[in-house]
N, C-alpha and C positions, 0 to 999 in steps of 0.2 A: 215192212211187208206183213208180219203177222197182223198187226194193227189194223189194216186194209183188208185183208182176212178173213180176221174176226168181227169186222163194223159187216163188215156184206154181207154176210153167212149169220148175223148174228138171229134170235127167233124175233120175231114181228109181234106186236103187238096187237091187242084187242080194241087198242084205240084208233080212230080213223075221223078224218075230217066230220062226216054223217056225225061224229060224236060233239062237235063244237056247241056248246050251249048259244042261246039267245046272249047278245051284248047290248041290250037295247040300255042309251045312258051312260054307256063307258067310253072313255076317251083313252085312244091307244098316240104313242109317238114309237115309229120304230125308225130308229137310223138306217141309213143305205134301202131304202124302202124300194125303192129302181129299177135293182137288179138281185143277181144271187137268191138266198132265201125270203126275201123282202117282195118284189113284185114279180118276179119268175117263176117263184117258189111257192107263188101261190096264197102266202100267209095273207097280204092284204085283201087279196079276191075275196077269200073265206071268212075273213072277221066282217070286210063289207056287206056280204051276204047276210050274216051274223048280226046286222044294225048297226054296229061300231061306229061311231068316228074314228076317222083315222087320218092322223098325220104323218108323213112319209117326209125324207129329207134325201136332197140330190145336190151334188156340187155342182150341176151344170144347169143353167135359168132352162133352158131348150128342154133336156132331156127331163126335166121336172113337172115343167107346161104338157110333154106328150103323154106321162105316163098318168098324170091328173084326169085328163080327156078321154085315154082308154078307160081308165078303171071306173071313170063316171058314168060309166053303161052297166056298172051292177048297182050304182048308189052314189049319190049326188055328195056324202060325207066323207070325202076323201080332201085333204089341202097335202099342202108342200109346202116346205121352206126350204131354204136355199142354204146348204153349210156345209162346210168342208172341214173336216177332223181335224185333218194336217194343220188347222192354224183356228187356233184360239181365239181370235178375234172374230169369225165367222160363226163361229161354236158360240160366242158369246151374244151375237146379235139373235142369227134364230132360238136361242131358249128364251129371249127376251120378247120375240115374233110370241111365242107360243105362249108366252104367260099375258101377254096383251089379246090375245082371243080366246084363252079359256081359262076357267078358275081350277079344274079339273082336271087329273089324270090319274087314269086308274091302274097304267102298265107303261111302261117305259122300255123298251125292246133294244138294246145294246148290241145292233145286226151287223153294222159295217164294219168290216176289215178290210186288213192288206196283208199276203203272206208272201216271203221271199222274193222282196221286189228287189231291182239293183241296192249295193250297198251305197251307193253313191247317193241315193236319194233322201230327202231330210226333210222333215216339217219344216214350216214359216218360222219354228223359233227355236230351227233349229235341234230338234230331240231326230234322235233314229226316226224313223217313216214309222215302221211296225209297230213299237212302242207308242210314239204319239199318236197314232189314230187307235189302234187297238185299247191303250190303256187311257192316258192322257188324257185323249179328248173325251173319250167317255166319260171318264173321271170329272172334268170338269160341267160335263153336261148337265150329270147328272146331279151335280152341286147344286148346280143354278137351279133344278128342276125341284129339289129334294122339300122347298117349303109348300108346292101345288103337293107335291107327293104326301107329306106327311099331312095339308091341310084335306087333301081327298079323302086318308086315311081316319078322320078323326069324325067324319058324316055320313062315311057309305057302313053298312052291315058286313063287307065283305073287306081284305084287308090289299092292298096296294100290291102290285108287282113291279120290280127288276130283273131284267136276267141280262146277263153277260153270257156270252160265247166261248169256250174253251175249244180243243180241239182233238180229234184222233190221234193226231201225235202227243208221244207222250212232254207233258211241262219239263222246262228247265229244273234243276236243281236247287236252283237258287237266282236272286239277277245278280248280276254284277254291275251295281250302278254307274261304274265309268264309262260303262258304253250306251249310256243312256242316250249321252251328245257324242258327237265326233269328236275322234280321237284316233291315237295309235290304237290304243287297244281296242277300241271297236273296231275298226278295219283288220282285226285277225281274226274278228269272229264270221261266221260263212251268214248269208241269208235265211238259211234253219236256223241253224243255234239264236238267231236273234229272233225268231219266230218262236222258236219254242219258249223262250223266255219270255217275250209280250204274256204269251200265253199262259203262262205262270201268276205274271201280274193281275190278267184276268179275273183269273182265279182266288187270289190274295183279295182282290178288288171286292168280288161278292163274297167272301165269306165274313173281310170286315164290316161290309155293309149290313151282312147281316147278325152281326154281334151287336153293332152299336144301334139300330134301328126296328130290328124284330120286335123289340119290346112295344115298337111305338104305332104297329101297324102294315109294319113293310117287309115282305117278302122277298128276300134277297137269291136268286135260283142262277146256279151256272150250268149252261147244260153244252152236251155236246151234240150236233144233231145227225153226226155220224160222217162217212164220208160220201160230198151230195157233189153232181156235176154241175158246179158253178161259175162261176167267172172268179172265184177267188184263187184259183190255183192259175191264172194266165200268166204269169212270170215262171213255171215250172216248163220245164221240158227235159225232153233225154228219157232216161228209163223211168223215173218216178212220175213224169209227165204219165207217162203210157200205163203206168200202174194205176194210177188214180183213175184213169178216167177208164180203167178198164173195169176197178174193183170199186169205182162209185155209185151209187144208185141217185134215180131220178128225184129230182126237188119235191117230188110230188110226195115222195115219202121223209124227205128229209125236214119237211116244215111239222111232222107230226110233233118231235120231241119242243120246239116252242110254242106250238098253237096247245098241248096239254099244259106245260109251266105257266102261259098268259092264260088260261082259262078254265079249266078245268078246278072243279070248287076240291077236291085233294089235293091240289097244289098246293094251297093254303096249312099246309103240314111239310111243306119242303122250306121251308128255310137253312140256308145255309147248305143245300142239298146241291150235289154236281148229277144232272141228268143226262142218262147217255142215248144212244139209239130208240125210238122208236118208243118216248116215254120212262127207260125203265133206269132205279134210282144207281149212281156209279160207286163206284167206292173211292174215297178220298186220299188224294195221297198226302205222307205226311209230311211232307214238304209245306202244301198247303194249308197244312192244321195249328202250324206253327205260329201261335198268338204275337210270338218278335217279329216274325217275317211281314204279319199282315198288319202288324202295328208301326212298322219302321215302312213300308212302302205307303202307308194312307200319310205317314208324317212327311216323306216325303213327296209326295204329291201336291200335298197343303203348299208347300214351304216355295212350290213352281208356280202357285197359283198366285200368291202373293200381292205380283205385280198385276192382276186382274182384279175386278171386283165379284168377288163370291158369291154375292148376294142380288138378288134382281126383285125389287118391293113392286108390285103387281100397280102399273098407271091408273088414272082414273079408267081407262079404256077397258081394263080386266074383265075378260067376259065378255067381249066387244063377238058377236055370233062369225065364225071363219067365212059363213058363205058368202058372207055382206062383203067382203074383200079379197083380191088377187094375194093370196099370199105365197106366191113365188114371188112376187118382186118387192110387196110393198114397204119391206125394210130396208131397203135400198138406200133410201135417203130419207129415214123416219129416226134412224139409230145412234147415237150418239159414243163412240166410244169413250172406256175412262179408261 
C-alpha cells in the first residue's frame, strides 16, 4: 500500500514526451510492443514520431499484423516479429528474424511481462511462467542480440542501451532457485512471492549486464516506470486489484521513465542505475549489489542456455532493408532450429 502511495503522489518531473530528442538512424526492438507500455503506452507512437525504426514483438501473427497497420499512420518504420517469451525456440527464431534485417541496434527495450498469473502455468521448457518470460527469455534474447549491440556500439558516437523492467513492488530477497521449475516447493510459494522474485532476477540481470559490458559501450538501465494501468496486473483481483487500479496512473505518464533511459543523451551516465518514476535515479537495494548474487544468477542462466545456440552469425541477408518483407510471418518457414 505505501508503495502504491508513494509511486502516485510521488513529484513529477520536468521531463515529458515534447522532450524526446530526434531518433533519426536508430534502430529500436522493444518486447511486448502491443500492448501495456509498449503500444498503449504510447512509447512506440513517440519514437515513431521521433524517426526511429521500430521493431515491436507479439505472440499472436493477427494482433501483430493490426497493431503494424495502426501505427503505420504516424511512420511507415514500424515491423514486428512474432515471439513468445514462454518458449525459447520462438525467442530464438525472431532475434534471428531481426539480425537478418538489420546490422543495427541501438536500444533494446526489455518491455514484456507477466505478473501473478496462475501457479499452474509454465513456459514451453518448463521454468515458472514469471521467471521464464520476465527473466529467461529476456536473458536469452538479449544474448542472441548482444553481438548487433556491441557491433552498433563500436561505430555510433553515442553508446547502446538495455533496460529491463523492475517493479513498485519491493524485490525478493534473494531467489530460491528450486522454484525456478515445478516442484513441491514452488507450489508453496503464492504468485507474488514468485513475481517479486522474477523481479529481483531483473534486476541482477542489468546490473551484471552492466558490469560486464559498460566498458564496451552498453548501457545497462533498470527502471521502474512506476505504477501505470496496464494489462499487466489482469490476473490480480480482490483488494489489491482495486488498489492498483485506483492508485495507478495513465500509460501516458508511465512511458516517461523508458522514453528518458532509451533516449535522453544523460542516460548515457546511468549505467547500472535502477530508475524510478517519472525519470528520477532509485536507490539500489543491497540485495541487488551483491557481486555473488549477480554472478551466480548470469552463471546460471548460461548453463539453461546450453541446449540453445547462443550465438546467431549475421546470414548473407544482414541488412536485408525490413520494409522489403512481411516480417510478422516471414520466419515461419525460413528458420531452422538447432
Amino acid at each position: 500500500m505505501a508503495s502504491l502511495w508513494n509511486q502516485y503522489f510521488s513529484p513529477r518531473g520536468e521531463w515529458s514526451v515534447d522532450d524526446v530528442p530526434d531518433q533519426s538512424g536508430k534502430v529500436f526492438l522493444i518486447t511486448g510492443g502491443t500492448s501495456g507500455l509498449g503500444r498503449c503506452g504510447l512509447s512506440v507512437q513517440v519514437l515513431l514520431a521521433r524517426n526511429a525504426r521500430v521493431y515491436i514483438t507479439s505472440r499472436g501473427h493477427e494482433k501483430g499484423r493490426q497493431a503494424v497497420n495502426e501505427l503505420r499512420r504516424i511512420s511507415e518504420a514500424i515491423y514486428v516479429l512474432q515471439m513468445d517469451l514462454s518458449d525459447l525456440y520462438s525467442v530464438q527464431k525472431a532475434a534471428y528474424e531481426f539480425v537478418r534485417c538489420e546490422q543495427y541496434l541501438h536500444c533494446l527495450i526489455n518491455n514484456a511481462g507477466v505478473m501473478a498469473p496462475p501457479i499452474a502455468l509454465l513456459t514451453r521448457q518448463q521454468y515458472d511462467l514469471q521467471f521464464g518470460v520476465n527473466v529467461i527469455g529476456h536473458f536469452y534474447l538479449t544474448q542472441l542480440l548482444l553481438p548487433v549491440l556491441l557491433g552498433t556500439a563500436k561505430v555510433t558516437a553515442q553508446k547502446v542501451r538495455v533496460l529491463n523492467y523492475t517493479s513498485s513492488a519491493p524485490p525478493a530477497p534473494r531467489i530460491d532457485y528450486t522454484t525456478l521449475m515445478d516442484g513441491p516447493v514452488r507450489r508453496r510459494y503464492t504468485p507474488a512471492q514468485l513475481y517479486r522474485q522474477s523481479k529481483l532476477g531483473c534486476l541482477l540481470l542489468a546490473q551484471e549486464l552492466a558490469e560486464q559490458y559498460g566498458e564496451q559501450g552498453i548501457v545497462s538501465i533498470a527502471i521502474n516506470p512506476g505504477n501505470v494501468r496496464t494489462n499487466l496486473n489482469r490476473y490480480s483481483g480482490g483488494v489489491f486489484g482495486s488498489l492498483w487500479d485506483m492508485f495507478s496512473t495513465h500509460v501516458s505518464k508511465g512511458i516517461l521513465t523508458p522514453l528518458f533511459a532509451a533516449t535522453h543523451p544523460k542516460a548515457e551516465s546511468l549505467n547500472g542505475k535502477i530508475l524510478h518514476a517519472f525519470g528520477r535515479v532509485d536507490t539500489i537495494p543491497d540485495t541487488v549489489t551483491e557481486r555473488c548474487a549477480q554472478e551466480t544468477l548470469w552463471d546460471w542462466l548460461e548453463a539453461q542456455m546450453e541446449c540453445f545456440d547462443r550465438t546467431i552469425s549475421p546470414p548473407h541477408s544482414a541488412g536485408l532493408r525490413a520494409d522489403s518483407l512481411d516480417v510478422v510471418t516471414m520466419y515461419s518457414s525460413q528458420v531452422k532450429l538447432i
